[in-house]
N, C-alpha and C positions, 0 to 999 in steps of 0.2 A: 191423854194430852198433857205434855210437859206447860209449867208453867214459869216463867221468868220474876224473878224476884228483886227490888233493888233495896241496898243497903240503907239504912238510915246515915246520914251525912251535918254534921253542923257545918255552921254560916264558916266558921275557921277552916275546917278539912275542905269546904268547896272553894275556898279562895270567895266568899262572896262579901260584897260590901256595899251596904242599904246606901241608893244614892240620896245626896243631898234633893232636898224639896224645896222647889224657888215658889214660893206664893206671895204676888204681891199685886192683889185685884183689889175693886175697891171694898171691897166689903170684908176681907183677910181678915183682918183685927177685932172686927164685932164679931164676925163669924167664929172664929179660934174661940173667944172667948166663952160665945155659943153654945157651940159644941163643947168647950169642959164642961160647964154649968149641967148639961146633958150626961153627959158621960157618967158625970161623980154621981147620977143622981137614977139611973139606967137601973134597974132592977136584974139579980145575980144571973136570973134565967135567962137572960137575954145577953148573945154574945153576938162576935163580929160579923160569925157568919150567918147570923139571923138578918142582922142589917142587910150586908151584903142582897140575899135575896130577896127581902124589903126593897132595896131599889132599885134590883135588876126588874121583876115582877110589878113593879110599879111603874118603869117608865116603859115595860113591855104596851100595859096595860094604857099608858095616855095614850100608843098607836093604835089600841081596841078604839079605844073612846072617840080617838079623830076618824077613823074609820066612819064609824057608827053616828057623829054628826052632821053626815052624809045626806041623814032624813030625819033626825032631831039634835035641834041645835040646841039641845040639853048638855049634850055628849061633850060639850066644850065646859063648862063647869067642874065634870069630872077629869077632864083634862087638866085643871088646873090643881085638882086636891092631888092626881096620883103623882104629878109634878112637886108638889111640896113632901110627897111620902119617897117619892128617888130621892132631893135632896136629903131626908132626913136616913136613910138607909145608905146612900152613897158617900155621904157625908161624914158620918157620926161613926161608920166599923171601923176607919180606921184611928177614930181617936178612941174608942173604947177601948183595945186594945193596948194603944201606948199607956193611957190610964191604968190599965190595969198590968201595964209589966207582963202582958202575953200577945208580944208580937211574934208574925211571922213572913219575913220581908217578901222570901220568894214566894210562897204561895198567896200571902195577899195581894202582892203586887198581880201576878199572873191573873187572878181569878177573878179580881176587882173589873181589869179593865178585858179581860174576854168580855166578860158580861157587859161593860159598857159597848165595848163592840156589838155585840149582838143586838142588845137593846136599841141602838140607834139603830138596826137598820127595822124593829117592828115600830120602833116612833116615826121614823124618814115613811115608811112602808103605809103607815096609819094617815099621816098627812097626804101623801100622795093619793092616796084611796077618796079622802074626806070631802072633795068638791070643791076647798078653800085655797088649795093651792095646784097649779100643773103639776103634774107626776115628772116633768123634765125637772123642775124648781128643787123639786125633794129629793129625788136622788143626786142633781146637783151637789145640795149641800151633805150628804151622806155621803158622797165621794173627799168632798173636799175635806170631810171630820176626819177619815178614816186615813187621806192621807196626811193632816196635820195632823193624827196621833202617831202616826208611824214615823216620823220625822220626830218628836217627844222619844219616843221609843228609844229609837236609831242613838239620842242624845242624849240618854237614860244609859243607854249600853256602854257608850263611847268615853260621854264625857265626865259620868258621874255623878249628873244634876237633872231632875226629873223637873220639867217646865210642867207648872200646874196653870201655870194664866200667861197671858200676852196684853201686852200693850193696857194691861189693869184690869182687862177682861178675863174670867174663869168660869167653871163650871154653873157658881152660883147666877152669877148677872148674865150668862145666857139664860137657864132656868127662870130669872125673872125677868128678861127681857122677851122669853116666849108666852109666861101666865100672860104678860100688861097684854099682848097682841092677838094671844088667844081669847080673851075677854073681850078687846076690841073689836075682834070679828063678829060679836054678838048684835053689833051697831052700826060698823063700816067694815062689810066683807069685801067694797071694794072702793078705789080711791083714785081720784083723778089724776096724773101726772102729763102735764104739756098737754094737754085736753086729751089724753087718750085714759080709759077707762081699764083699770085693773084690779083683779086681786091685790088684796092688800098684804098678803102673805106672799103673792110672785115677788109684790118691789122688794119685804123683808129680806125673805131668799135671795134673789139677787144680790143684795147688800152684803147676806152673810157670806156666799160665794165669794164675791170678791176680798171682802178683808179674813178668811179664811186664806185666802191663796195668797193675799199679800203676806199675812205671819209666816206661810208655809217658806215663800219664797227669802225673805227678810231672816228666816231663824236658819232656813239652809245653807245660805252664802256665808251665815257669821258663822257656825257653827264649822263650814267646813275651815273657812280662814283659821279659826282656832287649831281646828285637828292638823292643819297643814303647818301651822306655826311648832305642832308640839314635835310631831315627826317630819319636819324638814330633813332633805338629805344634801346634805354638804359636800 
């Protein structure tokens, strides 16, 4: 059996050019700071791709754990620590790398966020299973992520400029707007709205549904306006 070989290629020979990173969520600037302090401080045997699957296998595992608080609501605790171990593995590969002057755009760009793909769908997968939210609600939002990364993507490809946050919201202040709620369900797994009684993770979901689909639709209209403004035909 023949096999197919591909040549090694730098960033210049493939025409490629690392897009601009818009991060401006509220936590940006503590955060950045953060992560250097991390970075400079990371011991030699530990590189990006160690992180990387640090926080692929970590937020694999908060969908184990939501599963599994199903019949002990232990399993939300652990939700919250493999939550702070994605941040710090999602987080932190790729500023190791710029720290240390070994980047690699296209392959960490691709690898990083396959794996966030994946990962959200054993998190969305895990919630839905766990009894604290409808299985409609989680794949809801699992749709909605999937097509506002793709839309990030599309505008990555297009435009140049990789959106990490919207509207001040990113990676981090969803992560810590799931620990405050996943905690919360230890107390109030469900909650009154207009006198009807509900999970308290249906209304989150709902909410994130919708201003998921607002950014979607908000960054697609601008984004195309731009591409139309650049290649208008006269």
């Amino acid at each position: 059996m023949s096999t197919q070989t591909y040549p090694q290629a730098s960033h210049q020979q493939l025409g490629f050019t690392p897009a601009t990173r818009l991060q401006q969520s509220f936590v940006a600037a503590a955060e950045k700071r953060a992560l250097l302090w991390l970075a400079e401080r990371t011991s030699r045997w530990v590189n990006s791709d160690h992180l990387t699957a640090l926080g692929f296998v970590a937020q694999c595992m908060a969908g184990v754990w939501f599963a599994l608080a199903r019949w002990n609501s232990w399993g939300l605790y652990l939700v919250v620590v493999c939550l702070a171990l994605n941040w710090l593995g999602d987080s932190l590969d790729g500023t190791l790398a710029r720290v240390r002057n070994c980047q690699r755009p296209r392959y960490g760009f691709y690898v990083d966020h396959i794996a966030d793909t994946l990962a959200a769908f054993f998190l969305m997968g895990g919630m839905a299973l766990s009894g604290y939210v409808h299985p409609g609600i989680a794949f809801g939002m699992l749709v909605a992520f999937l097509m506002l990364s793709i839309e990030a993507y599309l505008a990555t490809y297009t435009l140049g400029q990789f959106q990490l946050s919207y509207w001040k919201f990113g990676p981090t202040e969803i992560r810590l707007l799931l620990s405050v709620g996943t905690l919360a369900l230890l107390r109030w797994p469900t909650v009154k709205v207009l006198g009807w009684q509900v999970h308290l993770f249906d209304l989150g979901g709902a909410i994130a549904i919708v201003g998921m689909g607002l950014m979607l639709m908000v960054s697609a209209i601008r984004h195309t306006r731009i591409l139309y403004r650049q290649e208008k035909i006269s």
